[in-house]
C-alpha positions as CSV (number, residue, x, y, z in Angstrom):
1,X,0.0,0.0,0.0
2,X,1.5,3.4,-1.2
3,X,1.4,5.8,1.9
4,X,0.1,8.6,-0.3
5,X,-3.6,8.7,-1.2
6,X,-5.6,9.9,-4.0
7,X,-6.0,13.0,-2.5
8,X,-2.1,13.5,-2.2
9,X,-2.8,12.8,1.9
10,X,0.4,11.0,3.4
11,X,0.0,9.9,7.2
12,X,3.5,10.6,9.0
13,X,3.6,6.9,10.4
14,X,3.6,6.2,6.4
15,X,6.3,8.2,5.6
16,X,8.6,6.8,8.8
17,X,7.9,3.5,8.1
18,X,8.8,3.2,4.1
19,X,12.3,4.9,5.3
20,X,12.4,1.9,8.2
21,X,11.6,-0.6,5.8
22,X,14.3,1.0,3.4
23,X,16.8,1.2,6.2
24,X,16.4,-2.5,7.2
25,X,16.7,-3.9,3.5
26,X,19.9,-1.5,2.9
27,X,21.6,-3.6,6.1
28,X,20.1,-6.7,5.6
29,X,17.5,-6.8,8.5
30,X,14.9,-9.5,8.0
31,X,12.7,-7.5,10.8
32,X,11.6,-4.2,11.3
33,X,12.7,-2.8,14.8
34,X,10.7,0.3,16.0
35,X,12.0,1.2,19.1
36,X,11.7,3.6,21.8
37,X,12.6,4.5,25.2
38,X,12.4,6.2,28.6
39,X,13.7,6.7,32.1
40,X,12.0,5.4,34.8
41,X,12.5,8.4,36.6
42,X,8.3,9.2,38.0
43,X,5.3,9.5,36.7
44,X,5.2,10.2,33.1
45,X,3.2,12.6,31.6
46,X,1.5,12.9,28.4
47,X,4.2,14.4,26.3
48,X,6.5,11.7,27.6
49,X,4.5,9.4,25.9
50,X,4.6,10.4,22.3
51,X,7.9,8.3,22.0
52,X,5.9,5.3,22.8
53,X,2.7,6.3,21.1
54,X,4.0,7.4,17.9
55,X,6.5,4.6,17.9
56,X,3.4,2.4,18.0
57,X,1.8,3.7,14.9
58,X,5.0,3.4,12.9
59,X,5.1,0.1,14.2
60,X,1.4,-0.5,12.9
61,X,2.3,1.2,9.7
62,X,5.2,-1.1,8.5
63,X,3.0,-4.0,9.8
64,X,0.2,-2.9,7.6
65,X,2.7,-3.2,4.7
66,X,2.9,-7.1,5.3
67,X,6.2,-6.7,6.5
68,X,7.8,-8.8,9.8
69,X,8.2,-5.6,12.5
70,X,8.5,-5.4,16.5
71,X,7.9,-2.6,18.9
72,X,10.7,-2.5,21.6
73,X,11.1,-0.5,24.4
74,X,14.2,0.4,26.3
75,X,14.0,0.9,30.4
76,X,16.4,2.8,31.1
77,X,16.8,1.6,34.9
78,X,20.6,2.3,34.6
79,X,20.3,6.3,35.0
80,X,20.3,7.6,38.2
81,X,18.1,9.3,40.6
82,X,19.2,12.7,40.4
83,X,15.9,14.5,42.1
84,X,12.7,13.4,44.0
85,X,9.8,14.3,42.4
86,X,7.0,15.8,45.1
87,X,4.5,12.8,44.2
88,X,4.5,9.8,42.0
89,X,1.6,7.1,40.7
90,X,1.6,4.5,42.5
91,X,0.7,0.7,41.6
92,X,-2.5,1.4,40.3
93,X,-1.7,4.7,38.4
94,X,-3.1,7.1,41.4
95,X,-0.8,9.9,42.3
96,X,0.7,9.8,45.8
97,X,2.1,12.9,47.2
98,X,5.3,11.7,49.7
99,X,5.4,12.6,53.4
100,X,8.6,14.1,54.7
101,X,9.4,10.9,55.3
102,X,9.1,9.2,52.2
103,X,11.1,11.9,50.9
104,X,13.7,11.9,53.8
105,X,14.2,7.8,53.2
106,X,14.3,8.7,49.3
107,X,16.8,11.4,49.5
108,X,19.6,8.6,50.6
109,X,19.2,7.2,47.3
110,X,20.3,9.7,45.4
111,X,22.7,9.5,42.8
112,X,21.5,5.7,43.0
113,X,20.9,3.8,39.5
114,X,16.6,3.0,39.1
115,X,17.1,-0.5,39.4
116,X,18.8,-0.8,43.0
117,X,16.4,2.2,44.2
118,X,13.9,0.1,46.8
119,X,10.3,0.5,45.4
120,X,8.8,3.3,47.7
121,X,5.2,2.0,47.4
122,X,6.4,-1.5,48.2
123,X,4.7,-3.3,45.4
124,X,7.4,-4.3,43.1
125,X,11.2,-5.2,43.3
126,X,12.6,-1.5,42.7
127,X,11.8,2.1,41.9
128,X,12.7,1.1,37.8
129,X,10.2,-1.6,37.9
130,X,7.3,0.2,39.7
131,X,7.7,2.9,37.4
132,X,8.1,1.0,34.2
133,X,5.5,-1.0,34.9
134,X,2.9,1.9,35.4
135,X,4.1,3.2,31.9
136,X,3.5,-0.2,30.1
137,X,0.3,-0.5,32.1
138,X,-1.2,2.9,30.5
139,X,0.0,1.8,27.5
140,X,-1.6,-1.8,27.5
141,X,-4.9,0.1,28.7
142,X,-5.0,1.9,25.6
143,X,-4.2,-1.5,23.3
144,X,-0.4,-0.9,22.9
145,X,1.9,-4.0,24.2
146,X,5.4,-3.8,23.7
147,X,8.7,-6.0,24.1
148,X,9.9,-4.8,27.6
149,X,14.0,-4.5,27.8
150,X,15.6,-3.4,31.0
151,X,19.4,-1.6,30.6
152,X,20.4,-3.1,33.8
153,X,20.1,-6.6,32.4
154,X,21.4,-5.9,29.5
155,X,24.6,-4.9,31.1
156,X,24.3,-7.2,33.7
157,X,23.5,-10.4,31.6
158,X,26.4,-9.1,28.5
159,X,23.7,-8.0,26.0
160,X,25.4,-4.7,25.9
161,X,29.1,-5.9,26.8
162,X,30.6,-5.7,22.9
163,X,29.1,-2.6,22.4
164,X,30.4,-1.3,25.6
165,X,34.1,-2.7,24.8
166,X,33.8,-1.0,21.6
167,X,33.2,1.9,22.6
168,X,35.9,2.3,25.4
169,X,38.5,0.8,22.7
170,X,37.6,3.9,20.8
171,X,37.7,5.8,23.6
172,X,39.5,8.7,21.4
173,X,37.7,8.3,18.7
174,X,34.9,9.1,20.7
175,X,35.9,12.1,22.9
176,X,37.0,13.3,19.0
177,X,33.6,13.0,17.5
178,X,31.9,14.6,20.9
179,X,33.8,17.5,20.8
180,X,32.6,18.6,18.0
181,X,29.2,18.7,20.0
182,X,30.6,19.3,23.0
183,X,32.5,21.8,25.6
184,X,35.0,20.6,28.1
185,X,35.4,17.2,27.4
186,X,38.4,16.2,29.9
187,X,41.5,14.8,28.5
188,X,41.3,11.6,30.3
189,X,37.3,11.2,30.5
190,X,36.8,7.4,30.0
191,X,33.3,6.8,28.6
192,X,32.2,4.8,31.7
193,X,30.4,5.1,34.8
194,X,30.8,2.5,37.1
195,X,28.4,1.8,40.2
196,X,30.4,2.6,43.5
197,X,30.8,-0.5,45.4
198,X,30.6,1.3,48.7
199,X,27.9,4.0,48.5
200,X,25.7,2.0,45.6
201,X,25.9,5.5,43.4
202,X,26.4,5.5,39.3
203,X,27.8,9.1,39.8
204,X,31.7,7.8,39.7
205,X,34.5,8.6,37.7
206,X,36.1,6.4,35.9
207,X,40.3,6.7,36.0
208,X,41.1,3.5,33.2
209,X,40.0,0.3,31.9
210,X,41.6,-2.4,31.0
211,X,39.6,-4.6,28.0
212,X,41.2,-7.7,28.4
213,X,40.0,-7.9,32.3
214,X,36.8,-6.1,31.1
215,X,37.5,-3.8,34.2
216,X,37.4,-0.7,35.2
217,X,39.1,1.6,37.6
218,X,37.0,4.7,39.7
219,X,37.0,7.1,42.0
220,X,33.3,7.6,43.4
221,X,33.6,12.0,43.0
222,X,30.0,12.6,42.3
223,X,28.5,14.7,39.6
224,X,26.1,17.3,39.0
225,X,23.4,15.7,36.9
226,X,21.8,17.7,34.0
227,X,23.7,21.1,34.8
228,X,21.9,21.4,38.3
229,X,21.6,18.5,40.2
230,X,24.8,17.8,42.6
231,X,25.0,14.1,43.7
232,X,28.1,14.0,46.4
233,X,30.3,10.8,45.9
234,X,32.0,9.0,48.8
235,X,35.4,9.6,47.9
236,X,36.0,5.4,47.5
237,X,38.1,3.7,45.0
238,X,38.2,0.5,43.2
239,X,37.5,-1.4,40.2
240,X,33.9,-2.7,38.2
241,X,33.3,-5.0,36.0
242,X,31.6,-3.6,32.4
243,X,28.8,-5.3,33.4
244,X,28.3,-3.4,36.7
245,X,28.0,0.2,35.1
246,X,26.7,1.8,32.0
247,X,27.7,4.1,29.5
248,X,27.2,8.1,29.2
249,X,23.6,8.2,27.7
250,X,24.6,10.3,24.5
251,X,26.8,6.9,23.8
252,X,24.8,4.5,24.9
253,X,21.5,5.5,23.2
254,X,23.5,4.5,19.9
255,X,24.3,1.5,21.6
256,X,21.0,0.8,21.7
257,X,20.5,1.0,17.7
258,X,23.3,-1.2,17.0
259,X,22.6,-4.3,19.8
260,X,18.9,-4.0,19.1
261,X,19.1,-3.3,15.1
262,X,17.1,-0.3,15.2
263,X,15.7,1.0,12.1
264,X,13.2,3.9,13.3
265,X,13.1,6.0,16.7
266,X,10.8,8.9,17.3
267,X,12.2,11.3,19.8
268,X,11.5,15.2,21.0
269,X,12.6,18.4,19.6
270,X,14.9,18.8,22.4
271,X,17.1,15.4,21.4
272,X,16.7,16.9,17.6
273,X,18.6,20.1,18.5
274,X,20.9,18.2,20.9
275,X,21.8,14.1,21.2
276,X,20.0,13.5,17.5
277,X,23.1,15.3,15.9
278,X,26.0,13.4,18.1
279,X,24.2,10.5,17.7
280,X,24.0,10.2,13.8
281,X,28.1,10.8,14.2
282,X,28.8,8.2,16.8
283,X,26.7,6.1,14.7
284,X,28.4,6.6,11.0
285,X,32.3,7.1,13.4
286,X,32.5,5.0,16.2
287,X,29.9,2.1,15.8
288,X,29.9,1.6,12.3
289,X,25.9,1.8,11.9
290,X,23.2,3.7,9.7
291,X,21.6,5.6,12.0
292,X,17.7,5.1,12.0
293,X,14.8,6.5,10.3
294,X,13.5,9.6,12.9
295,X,10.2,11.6,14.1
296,X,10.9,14.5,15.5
297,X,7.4,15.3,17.6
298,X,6.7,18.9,19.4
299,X,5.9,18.8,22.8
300,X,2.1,18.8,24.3
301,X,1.0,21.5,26.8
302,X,-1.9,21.2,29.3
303,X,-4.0,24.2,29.3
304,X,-1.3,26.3,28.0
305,X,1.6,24.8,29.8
306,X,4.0,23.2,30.0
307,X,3.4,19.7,32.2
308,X,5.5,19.4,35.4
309,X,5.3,16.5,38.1
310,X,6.1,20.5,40.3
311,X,3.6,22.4,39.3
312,X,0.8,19.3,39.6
313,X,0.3,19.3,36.2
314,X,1.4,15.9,34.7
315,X,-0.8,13.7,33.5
316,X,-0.8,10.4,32.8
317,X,-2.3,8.2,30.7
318,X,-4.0,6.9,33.7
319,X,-5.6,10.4,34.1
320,X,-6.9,10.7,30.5
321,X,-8.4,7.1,31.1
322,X,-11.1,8.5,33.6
323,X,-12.1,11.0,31.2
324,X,-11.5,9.8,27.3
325,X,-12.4,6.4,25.6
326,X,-8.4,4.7,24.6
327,X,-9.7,5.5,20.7
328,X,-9.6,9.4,21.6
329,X,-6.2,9.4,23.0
330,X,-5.0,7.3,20.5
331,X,-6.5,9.9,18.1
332,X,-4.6,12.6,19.9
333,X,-1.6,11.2,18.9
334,X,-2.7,10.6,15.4
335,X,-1.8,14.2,14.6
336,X,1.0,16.2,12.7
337,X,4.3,15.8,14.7
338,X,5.8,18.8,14.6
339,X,2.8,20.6,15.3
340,X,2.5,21.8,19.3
341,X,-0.4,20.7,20.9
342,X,-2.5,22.1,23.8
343,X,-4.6,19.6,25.5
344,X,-7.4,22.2,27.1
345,X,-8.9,20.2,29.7
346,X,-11.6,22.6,30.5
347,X,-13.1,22.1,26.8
348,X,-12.3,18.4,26.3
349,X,-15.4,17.9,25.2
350,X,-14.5,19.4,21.9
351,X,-11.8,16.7,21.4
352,X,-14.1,13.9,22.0
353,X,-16.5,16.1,19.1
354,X,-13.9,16.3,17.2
355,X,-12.7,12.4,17.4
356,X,-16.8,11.5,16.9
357,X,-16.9,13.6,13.6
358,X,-13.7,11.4,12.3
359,X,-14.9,8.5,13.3
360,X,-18.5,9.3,11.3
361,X,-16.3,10.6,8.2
362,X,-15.1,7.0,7.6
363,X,-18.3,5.0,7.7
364,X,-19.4,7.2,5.1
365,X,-16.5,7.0,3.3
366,X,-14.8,10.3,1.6
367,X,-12.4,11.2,3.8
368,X,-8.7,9.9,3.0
369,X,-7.4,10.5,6.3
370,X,-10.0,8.7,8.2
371,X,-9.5,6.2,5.9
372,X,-6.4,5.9,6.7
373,X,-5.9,6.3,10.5
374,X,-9.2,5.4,11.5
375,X,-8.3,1.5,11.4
376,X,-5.0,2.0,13.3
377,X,-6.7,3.6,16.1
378,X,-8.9,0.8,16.5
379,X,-7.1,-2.1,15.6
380,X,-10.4,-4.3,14.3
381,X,-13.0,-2.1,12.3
382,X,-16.3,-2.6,13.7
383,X,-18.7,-3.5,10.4
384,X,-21.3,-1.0,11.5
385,X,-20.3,2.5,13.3
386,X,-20.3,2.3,17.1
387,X,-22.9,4.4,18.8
388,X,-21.1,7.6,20.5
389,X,-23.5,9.9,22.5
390,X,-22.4,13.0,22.6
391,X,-20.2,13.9,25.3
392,X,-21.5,17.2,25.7
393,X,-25.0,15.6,26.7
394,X,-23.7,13.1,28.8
395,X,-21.8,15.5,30.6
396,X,-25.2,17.0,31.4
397,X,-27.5,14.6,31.4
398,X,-25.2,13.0,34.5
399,X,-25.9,16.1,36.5
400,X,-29.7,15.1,36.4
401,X,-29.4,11.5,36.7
402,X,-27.3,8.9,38.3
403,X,-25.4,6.6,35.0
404,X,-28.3,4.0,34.9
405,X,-31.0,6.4,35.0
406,X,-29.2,8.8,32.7
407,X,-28.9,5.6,30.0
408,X,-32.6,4.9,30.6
409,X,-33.1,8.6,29.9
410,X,-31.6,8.8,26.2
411,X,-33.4,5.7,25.7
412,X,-36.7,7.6,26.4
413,X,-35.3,10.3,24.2
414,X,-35.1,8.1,21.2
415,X,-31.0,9.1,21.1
416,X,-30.6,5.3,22.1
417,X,-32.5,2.4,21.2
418,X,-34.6,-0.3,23.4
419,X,-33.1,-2.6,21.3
420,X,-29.1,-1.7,21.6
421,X,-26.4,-3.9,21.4
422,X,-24.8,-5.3,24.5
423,X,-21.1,-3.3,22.7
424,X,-23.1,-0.1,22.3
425,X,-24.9,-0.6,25.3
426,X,-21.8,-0.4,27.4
427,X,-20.4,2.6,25.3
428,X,-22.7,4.7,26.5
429,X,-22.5,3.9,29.5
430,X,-19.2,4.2,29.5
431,X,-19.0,7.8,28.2
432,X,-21.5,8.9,31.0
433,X,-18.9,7.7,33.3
434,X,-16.1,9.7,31.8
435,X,-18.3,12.9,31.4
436,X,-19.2,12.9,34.6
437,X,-15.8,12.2,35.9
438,X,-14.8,15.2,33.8
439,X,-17.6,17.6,35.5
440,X,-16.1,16.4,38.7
441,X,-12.1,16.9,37.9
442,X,-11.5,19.3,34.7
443,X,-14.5,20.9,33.8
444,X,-15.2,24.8,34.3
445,X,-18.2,24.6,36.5
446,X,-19.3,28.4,35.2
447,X,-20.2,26.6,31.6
448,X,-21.0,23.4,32.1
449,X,-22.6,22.6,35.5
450,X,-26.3,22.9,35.2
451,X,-28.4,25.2,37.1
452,X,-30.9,24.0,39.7
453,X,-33.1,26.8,39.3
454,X,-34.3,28.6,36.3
455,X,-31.8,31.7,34.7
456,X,-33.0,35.0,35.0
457,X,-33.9,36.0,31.2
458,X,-35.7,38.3,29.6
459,X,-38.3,37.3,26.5
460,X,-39.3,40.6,25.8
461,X,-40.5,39.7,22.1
462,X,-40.3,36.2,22.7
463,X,-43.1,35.7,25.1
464,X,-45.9,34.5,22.2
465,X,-43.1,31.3,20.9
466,X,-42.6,30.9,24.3
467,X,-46.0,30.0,25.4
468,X,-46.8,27.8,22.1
469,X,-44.0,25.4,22.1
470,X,-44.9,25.0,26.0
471,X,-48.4,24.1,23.9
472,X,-46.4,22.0,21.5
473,X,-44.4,20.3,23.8
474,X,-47.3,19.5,26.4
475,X,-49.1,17.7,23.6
476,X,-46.5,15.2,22.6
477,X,-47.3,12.3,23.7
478,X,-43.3,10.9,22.9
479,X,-40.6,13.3,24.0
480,X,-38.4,12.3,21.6
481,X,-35.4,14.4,20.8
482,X,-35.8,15.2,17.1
483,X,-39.3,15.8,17.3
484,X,-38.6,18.3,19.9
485,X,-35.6,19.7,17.9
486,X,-37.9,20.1,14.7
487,X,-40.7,21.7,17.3
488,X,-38.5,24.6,18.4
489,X,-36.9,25.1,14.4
490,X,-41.2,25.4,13.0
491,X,-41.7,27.6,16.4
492,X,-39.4,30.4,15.7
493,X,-40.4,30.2,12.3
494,X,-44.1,30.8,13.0
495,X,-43.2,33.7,15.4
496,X,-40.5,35.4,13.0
497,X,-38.0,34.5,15.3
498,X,-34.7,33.7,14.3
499,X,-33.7,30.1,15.0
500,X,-30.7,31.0,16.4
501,X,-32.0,33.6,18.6
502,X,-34.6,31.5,19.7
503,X,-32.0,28.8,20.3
504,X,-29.8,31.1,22.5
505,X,-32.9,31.7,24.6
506,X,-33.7,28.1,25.3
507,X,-30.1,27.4,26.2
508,X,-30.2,30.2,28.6
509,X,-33.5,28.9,30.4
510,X,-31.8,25.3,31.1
511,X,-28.2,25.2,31.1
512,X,-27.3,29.0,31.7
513,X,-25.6,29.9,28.9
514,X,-26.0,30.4,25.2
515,X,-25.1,27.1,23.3
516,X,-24.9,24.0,24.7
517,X,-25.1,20.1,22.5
518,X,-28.3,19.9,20.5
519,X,-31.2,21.6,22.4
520,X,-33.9,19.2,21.2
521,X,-32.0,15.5,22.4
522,X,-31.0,17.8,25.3
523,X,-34.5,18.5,26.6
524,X,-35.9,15.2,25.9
525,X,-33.1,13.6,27.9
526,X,-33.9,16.0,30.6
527,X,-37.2,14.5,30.9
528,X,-40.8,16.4,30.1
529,X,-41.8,16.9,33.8
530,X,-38.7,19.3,34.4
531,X,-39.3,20.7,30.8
532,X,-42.5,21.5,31.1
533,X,-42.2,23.0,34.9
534,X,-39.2,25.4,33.9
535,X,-40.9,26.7,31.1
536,X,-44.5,27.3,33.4
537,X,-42.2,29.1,36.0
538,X,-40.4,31.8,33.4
539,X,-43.5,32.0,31.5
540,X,-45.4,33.2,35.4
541,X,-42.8,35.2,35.7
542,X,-42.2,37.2,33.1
C-alpha cells in the first residue's frame, strides 16, 4: 500500500515507516525494529508518551505493509536518581504525594541507578520496575503492548558488553567525535560510569580500563546531573566489571541502535537540536551503523503549559483514562508531529466532538485521512459504526441523573435504542462515566454545571413562541429528541424568530448559557416533567 492517497494525503507513520523498511533492506534486516525508550524516573506525563505512542503507529504502519516488525522499548533503569519528584503514581496509576518521610528515606538514594532504588510503594522489586510497569500498564490500557528490555540486564547479563568494549577501545575516537558537539570534554574522561561498590551510586569517575579484564578503575567523585543536580560521591576507590555500570547516555543510546538493530526512533525536539546530531556521528564514526529512520514530535502542553510532576500538572495516561475512551487518546496522537499541541482540559469535550466527527467521516467513506488512520486507532474495524453519544450531553445529562437512570433517559429520548447492542450498550454507558468524571475533575463549572433553578432571562419579544411550544411540547405524547428539535426550528419560524436567537434563549432557560449540544436531544433527555415546569415558572414570571 503506497502511503500517499488519491487525495495526495500522506499519514507521518507512512512516511517513517517506508524509510524503516528502506533502512532495514539497505543492512540486511529481516525484521523491522521500532523502538523507543524512557527513564523510569516518575510518573510520566502525556508528552512523555509520544515516543511510545508514535513509535506504536510506525510500528502498525510497517505491519500494515505485510512486513515482519517489532515494537521495543528500552527501560532505562541504569540512570540515576538525580531528584525526588513531590509525588508519584503508585501501583494502580493514582498519584501519591510523599510525606517528609518518604522523601527523607528517598533522599539517601540519590545519585543511586533505578534499578537498585527500593520500590517506595512496596509493590514491586525496585523504583525502575514500579515505574516502568505503570508506563506499560497505560500503554496496554489503551491497546499498545510492547517487548519490555531493562538496561540493567542488558549490562548485567552481557547484552550490551561488545558494544560497551567497543566503545571504550575507541575511547579517542569518541571524545574526538563529541567535541565537535561538545565543551570541556576532559583529556582523560573514560566513557564509563561505574556503580560505587561502597555508596551504591552511578555518579563515579572512571580513572582506566583495562579490555582484556573487562575492568574498570573509579573514583566515586560525584557529579552534577543535568547542569543542576549535585550528587556527592563518597570519595572510594576501586575497580567494576563492564557489566556493573553503563555508558554516558549520549553513547549509549546509539548503543542501543546497533545491539537492538534499530531501524526507526521517534524522539522530541529537544534530542533533535541536541543528542540526534552526536548520535547520527557516533553512529556513521565510532559504531559503524546507519543511523535510524527519525520523528521529531513537538511537545504537548496542558492548558497552556507546559506539564510538570512540580507544578501538579502531569498527567498520565492513567488520568486521560477516567475521562477519554483509549480510541480518543490514541486519536490525539494521530496528529502532525511537529505541530504543538494544547490539551485544554476545561473544553475536552470538543476533542471527544472532534474524534466523533472522524470516526462518522469514515463509515461514510470520503475522507482519506479517516480512511487511513481510523483503522489504526482501533485495531479491528467494527462492520457498523459504534454508537457515541455525545459527550457534551452526557456530561449533562449526569448532572440530572445517576449513570443508569441517565442511559434509561436517552433511551426515552429516542437518542438510544430499546433494542441496543450489549457493545453499544456499554459505550454509553461508559462515556456517561467519563463525562461525569470530567464535570467532577477538569470541567469549568461556570459553563457546564447545570443550574438547579431557572436563569433570569428576559423574553421581551419572545413571550408568544414561548407559550406555544410550551403548547407544543405538552401535547407530545413521545418526548423524543428530534421531534422536539424540529418543534422549536417550525416555532421560531411561526413567530418570525430567528432560529438562532430563539435557540440562544432556550439554552439560557436550562443550562445558563448560550449554546450547549443539540437543544432538542437535550430536553428530551432532561425529561418532560422538568421541561415542562421550567418553562411554566419563566413564563409566570415574566
Amino acid at each position: 500500500m503506497d502511503s500517499k492517497g488519491k487525495g495526495g494525503f500522506v499519514f507521518w507513520a507512512d512516511a517513517v515507516a517506508e524509510s524503516a523498511i528502506e533502512h532495514a533492506k539497505r543492512n540486511r534486516m529481516s525484521i523491522v525494529t521500532i523502538k523507543s525508550g524512557g527513564s523510569p524516573s516518575g510518573g510520566k506525563h502525556l508528552g512523555n508518551m509520544n515516543d511510545q505512542i508514535r513509535a506504536f503507529f510506525i510500528y502498525d504502519a510497517v505491519k500494515r505493509r505485510g512486513v515482519s516488525a517489532r515494537l521495543i522499548y528500552t527501560n532505562d533503569d541504569m540512570d540515576p536518581l538525580r531528584t525526588i519528584p513531590p509525588s508519584a503514581p503508585d501501583g494502580g496509576g493514582e498519584w501519591h504525594v510523599f510525606t517528609e518521610q518518604e522523601l527523607s528515606t528517598l533522599e539517601k538514594y540519590l545519585g543511586w541507578p533505578y534499578s537498585r532504588i527500593p520500590d517506595v510503594f512496596g509493590c514491586h522489586g525496585s523504583w525502575g520496575e514500579h515505574f516502568n510497569s505503570v508506563i506499560q500498564d497505560g500503554l496496554s490500557r489503551i491497546g499498545i503492548v510492547m517487548e519490555n528490555y531493562s538496561n540493567s540486564e542488558s549490562y548485567s547479563s552481557g547484552r550490551f558488553l561488545d558494544a560497551t568494549k567497543l566503545t571504550l577501545s575507541k575511547t579517542m575516537l569518541v571524545k574526538k567525535v563529541l567535541s565537535r558537539f561538545q565543551r570541556n570534554i576532559e583529556e582523560n574522561w573514560v566513557p564509563f560510569h561505574p556503580v560505587c561498590s561502597n555508596c551504591g551510586k552511578i555518579t563515579t569517575t572512571a580513572l582506566g580500563f583495562d579490555l582484556g579484564s573487562e575492568t574498570v578503575e573509579y573514583e566515586c567523585k560525584g557529579r552534577v546531573l543535568a547542569g543542576k543536580y549535585v550528587i556527592k560521591g563518597c570519595g572510594h576507590k576501586g575497580f567494576s566489571t563492564l557489566k556493573e555500570g553503563k555508558l554516558p547516555w549520549r553513547l549509549e543510546w546509539v548503543a542501543q541502535w546497533m545491539v537492538f538493530q534499530v531501524n526507526a526512533e521517534p524522539f522530541g525536539k529537544d534530542h533533535y537540536e541536541g543528542s540526534w546530531k552526536s548520535g547520527q556521528a557516533l553512529a556513521r564514526e565510532v559504531y559503524g551503523i546507519e543511523p535510524p529512520a527519525s520523528l521529531v514530535y513537538e511537545f504537548f502542553l496542558v492548558n497552556g503549559e507546559k506539564m510538570s510532576s512540580r507544578k501538579g500538572n502531569a498527567y498520565t495516561l492513567h488520568d486521560l483514562l477516567k475521562v477519554l475512551e483509549p480510541e480518543v487518546i490514541k486519536y490525539l496522537y494521530t496528529k502532525r508531529p511537529m505541530m504543538q499541541r494544547n490539551i485544554d482540559l476545561k473544553n475536552l469535550h470538543l476533542l471527544v466532538e472532534e474524534f466523533d466527527r472522524f470516526e462518522e467521516s469514515f463509515f461514510k467513506g470520503g475522507s482519506e485521512e479517516a480512511a487511513r488512520i481510523y483503522p489504526s486507532i482501533v485495531g479491528k474495524t467494527p462492520a457498523e459504526k459504534p454508537l457515541r453519544v455525545s459527550y457534551l450531553l452526557a456530561s449533562y445529562v449526569v448532572q440530572f441523573y445517576p449513570v443508569e437512570e441517565a442511559y434509561r433517559s436517552l433511551v426515552r429520548a429516542g437518542i438510544v435504542k430499546e433494542d441496543a447492542s450489549v457493545e453499544d450498550r456499554e459505550r454509553v454507558l461508559r462515556r456517561l462515566r467519563l463525562a461525569g468524571n470530567w464535570l467532577s475533575t477538569f470541567a469549568d463549572a461556570s459553563k457546564y454545571v447545570l443550574k438547579r433553578e431557572p436563569a433570569e432571562v428576559d423574553l421581551s419579544g419572545f413571550e408568544q413562541a414561548f407559550k406555544e411550544l410550551l403548547e407544543k411540547l405538552s401535547s407530545l405524547k413521545e418526548f423524543n429528541g428530534e421531534e422536539i428539535q424540529n418543534i422549536i426550528y417550525s416555532t421560531a419560524r411561526e413567530h418570525g424568530i430567528p432560529s438562532s436567537s430563539f435557540f440562544e434563549k432556550l439554552y439560557m432557560v436550562f443550562i445558563g448559557r448560550g449554546n450547549g449540544p443539540r437543544l432538542g436531544y437535550l430536553l428530551a433527555a432532561l425529561g418532560r416533567e422538568h421541561v415542562l415546569t421550567r418553562l411554566n415558572t419563566l413564563l409566570k414570571k415574566s
